[in-house]
C-alpha positions in Angstrom: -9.2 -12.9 11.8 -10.1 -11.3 8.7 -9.8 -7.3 9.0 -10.0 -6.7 13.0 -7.6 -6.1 14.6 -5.2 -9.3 16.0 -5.5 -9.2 19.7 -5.8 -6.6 21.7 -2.5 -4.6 20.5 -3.2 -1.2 18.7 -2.5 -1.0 15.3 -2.5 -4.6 14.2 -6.0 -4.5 11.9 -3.9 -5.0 9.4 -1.7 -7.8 10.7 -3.0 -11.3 9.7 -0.9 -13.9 11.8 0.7 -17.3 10.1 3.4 -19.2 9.8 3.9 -18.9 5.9 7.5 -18.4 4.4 6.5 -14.6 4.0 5.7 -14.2 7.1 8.7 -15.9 8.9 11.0 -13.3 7.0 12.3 -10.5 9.2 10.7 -7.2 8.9 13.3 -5.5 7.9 14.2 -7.8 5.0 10.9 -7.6 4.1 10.7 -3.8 3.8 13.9 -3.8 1.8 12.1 -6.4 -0.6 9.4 -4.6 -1.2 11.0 -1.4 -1.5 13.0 -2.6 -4.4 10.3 -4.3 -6.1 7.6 -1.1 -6.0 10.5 1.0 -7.3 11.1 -1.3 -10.2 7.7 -1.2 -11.0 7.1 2.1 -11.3 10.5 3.1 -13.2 9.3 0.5 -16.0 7.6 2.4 -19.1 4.6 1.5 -19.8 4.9 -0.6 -22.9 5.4 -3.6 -23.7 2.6 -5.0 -21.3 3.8 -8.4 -21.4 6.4 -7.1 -18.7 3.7 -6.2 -16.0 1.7 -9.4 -17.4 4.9 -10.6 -16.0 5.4 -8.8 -13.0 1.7 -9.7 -11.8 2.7 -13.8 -12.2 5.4 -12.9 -9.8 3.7 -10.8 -7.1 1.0 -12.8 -7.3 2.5 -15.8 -6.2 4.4 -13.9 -3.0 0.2 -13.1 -2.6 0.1 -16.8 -2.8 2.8 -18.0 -0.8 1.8 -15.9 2.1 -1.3 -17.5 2.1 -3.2 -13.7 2.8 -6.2 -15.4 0.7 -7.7 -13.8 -1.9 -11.0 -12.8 -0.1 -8.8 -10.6 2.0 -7.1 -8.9 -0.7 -9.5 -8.3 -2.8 -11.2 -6.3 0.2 -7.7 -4.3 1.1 -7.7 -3.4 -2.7 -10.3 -1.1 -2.4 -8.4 2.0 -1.7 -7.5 2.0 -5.4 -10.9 2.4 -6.4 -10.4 6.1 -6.9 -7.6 5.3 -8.9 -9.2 3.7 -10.8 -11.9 6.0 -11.9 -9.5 8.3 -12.4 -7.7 6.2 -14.9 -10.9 5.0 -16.9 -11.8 8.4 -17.4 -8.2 9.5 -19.3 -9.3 7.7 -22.5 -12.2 10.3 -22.9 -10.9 13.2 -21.6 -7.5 12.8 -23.5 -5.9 14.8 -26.0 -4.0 13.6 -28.9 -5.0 11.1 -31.8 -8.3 9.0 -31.2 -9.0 5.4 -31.8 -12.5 3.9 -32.6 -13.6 1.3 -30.2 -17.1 0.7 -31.5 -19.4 3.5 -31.2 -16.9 5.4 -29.8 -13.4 7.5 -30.2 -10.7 7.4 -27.7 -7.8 9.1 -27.1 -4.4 6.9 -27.7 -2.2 9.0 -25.4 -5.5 8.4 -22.5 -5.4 4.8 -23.2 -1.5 4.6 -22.6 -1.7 7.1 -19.5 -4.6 4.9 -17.8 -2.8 1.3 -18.5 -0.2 2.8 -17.1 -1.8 3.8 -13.5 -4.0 0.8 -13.7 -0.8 -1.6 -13.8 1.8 0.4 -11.3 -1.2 0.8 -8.9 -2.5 -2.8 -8.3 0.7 -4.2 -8.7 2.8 -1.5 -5.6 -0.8 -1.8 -3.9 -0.6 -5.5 -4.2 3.2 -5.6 -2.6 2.1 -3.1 -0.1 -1.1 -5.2 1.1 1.3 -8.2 1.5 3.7 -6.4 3.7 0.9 -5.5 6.0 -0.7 -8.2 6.1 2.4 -10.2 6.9 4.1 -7.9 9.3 3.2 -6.7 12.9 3.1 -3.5 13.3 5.4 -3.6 16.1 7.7 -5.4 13.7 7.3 -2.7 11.3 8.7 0.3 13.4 11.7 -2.3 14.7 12.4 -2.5 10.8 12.3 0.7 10.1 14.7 1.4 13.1 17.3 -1.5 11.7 17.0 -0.2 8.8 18.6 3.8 10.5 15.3 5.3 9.1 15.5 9.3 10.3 13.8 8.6 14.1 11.2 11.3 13.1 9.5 9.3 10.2 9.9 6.6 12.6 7.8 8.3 15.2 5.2 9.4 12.8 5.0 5.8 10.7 4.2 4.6 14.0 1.5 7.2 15.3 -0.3 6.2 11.6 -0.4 2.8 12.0 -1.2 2.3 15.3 -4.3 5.1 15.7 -5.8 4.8 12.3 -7.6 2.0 14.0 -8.7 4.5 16.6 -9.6 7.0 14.5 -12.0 5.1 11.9 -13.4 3.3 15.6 -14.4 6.8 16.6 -15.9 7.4 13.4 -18.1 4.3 12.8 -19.6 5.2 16.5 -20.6 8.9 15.5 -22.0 6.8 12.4 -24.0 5.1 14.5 -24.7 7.9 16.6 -26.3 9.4 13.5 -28.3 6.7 12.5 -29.8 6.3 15.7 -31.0 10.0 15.6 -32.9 8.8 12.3 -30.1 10.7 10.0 -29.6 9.0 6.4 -27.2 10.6 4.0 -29.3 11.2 1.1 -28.0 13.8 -1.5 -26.2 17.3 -1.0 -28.4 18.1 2.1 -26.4 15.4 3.7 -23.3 17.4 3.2 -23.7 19.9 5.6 -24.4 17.1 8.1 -20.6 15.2 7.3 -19.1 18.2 6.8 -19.5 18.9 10.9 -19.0 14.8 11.5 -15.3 15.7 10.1 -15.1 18.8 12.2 -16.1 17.1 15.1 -13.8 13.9 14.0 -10.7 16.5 13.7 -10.9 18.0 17.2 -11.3 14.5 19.2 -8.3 13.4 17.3 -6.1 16.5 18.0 -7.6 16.0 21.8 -6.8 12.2 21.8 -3.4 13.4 20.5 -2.5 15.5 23.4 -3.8 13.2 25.6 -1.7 10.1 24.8 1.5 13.2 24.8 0.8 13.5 27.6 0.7 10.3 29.2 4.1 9.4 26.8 5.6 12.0 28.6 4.5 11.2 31.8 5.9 7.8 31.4 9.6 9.3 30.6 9.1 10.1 26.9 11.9 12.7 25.6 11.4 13.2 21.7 12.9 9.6 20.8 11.5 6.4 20.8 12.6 3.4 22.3 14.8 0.8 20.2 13.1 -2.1 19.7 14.3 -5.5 19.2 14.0 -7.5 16.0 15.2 -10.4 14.5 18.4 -10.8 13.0 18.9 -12.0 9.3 21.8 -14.0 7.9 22.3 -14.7 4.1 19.9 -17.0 3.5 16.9 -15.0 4.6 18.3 -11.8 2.6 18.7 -14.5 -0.9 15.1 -15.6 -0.2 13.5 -11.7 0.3 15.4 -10.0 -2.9 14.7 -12.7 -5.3 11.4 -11.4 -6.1 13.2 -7.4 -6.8 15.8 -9.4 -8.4 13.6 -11.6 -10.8 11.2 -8.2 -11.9 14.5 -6.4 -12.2 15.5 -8.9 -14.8 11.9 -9.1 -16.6 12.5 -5.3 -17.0 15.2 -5.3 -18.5 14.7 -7.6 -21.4 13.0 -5.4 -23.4 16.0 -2.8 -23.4 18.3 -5.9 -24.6 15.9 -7.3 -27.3 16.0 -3.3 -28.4 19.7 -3.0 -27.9 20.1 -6.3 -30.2 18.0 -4.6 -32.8 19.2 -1.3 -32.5 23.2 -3.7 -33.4 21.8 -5.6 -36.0 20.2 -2.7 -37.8 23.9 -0.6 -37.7 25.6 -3.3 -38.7 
């Protein structure tokens, strides 16, 4: 199905359906997983690299055995494209001693600082596009509420996910509405021109927001939502979902024993 939506359910664009091992685990397992696994890989320091050269080998083949396809992922990855400029821009901009790579001098503090976005944020990105992509967004909410998430985070988790959709729907037909009226956005003139497509995009939101309120409330909404039914997990599916936290927890911590040997030998 690519990136539209599965069915006719709100909020499932991101949902790819299968039968893989991934996606046979239960939500809440999963979120646990991944949870784990993005905070391991952001509290490891940035050197050596052969630990996130690591980590990727690992990630990737969850990627893998979720059978997501690489197509798809490389066209969820996207949203770290402004990380990514960010980060190639710390070399120059840094401060601290400089390091000549051919005609020119960059900062070694930069370097360090932009391998060390460039790795944490494609590898949590990566984690994060496979639980999406293997998890319903109905499943999602019915993890979080296993899981005794505070209901309010709950409620507003699921508002995100399931009228994002709407919202960038509602924006691609005022695109279209703009084109159609000759309008090409061409420059800073342009600006002017978005600024009020925002504006506008803003109010029907808030509108669309109190309507569907509304019609919760109508429909016996009291400030709490529903609990949802998910699937239970027993031992084996819990072994299966934190070996990958489990294995990159391991990975990290090698280099603090290699350094702890060396740190023994050299006292003694």
């Amino acid at each position: 199905m690519g990136d539209r939506p599965g069915g006719h359910v709100p909020g499932e664009f991101l949902h790819l359906p299968g039968h893989s091992p991934v996606h046979r685990l239960p939500a809440h397992v999963k979120i646990v997983a991944a949870f784990l696994t993005i905070v391991v890989i952001v509290l490891t320091p940035p050197t050596p690299a052969w630990v996130f050269m690591a980590y990727t080998v690992v990630v990737v083949g969850v990627v893998a055995l979720s059978g997501i396809g690489p197509a798809t992922v490389l066209r969820r990855m996207r949203v770290e494209i402004p990380f990514v400029a960010f980060a190639v821009l710390l070399p120059f901009v840094g401060q601290g001693q400089r390091i000549p790579i051919g005609p020119l001098e960059l900062s070694e503090p930069g370097l360090l600082a932009a391998w060390n976005i460039l790795a944490k944020a494609t590898l949590t990105l990566l984690v994060s596009v496979t639980l999406a992509s293997t998890t319903s967004a109905t499943d999602l909410v019915a993890g979080l509420q296993r899981l005794r998430v505070p209901d309010l985070l709950v409620q507003i988790v699921s508002a995100m996910v399931r009228y994002v959709h709407v919202v960038s729907q509602e924006w691609s037909r005022m695109s279209r509405a703009r084109a159609a009226r000759g309008f090409t956005a061409r420059g800073p003139r342009s600006w002017w021109v978005l600024g009020q497509s925002v504006g506008t995009l803003f109010i029907r939101s808030y509108e669309r927001g109190e309507r569907v309120h509304l019609a919760m409330v109508s429909r016996g909404y009291s400030g709490r939502l529903p609990v949802l039914t998910t699937t239970t997990a027993g031992p084996a599916e819990w072994a299966r979902a934190l070996t990958v936290p489990v294995v990159i927890g391991v990975i990290s911590l090698i280099p603090l024993i290699a350094a702890a040997g060396t740190f023994a030998g050299g006292a003694s």
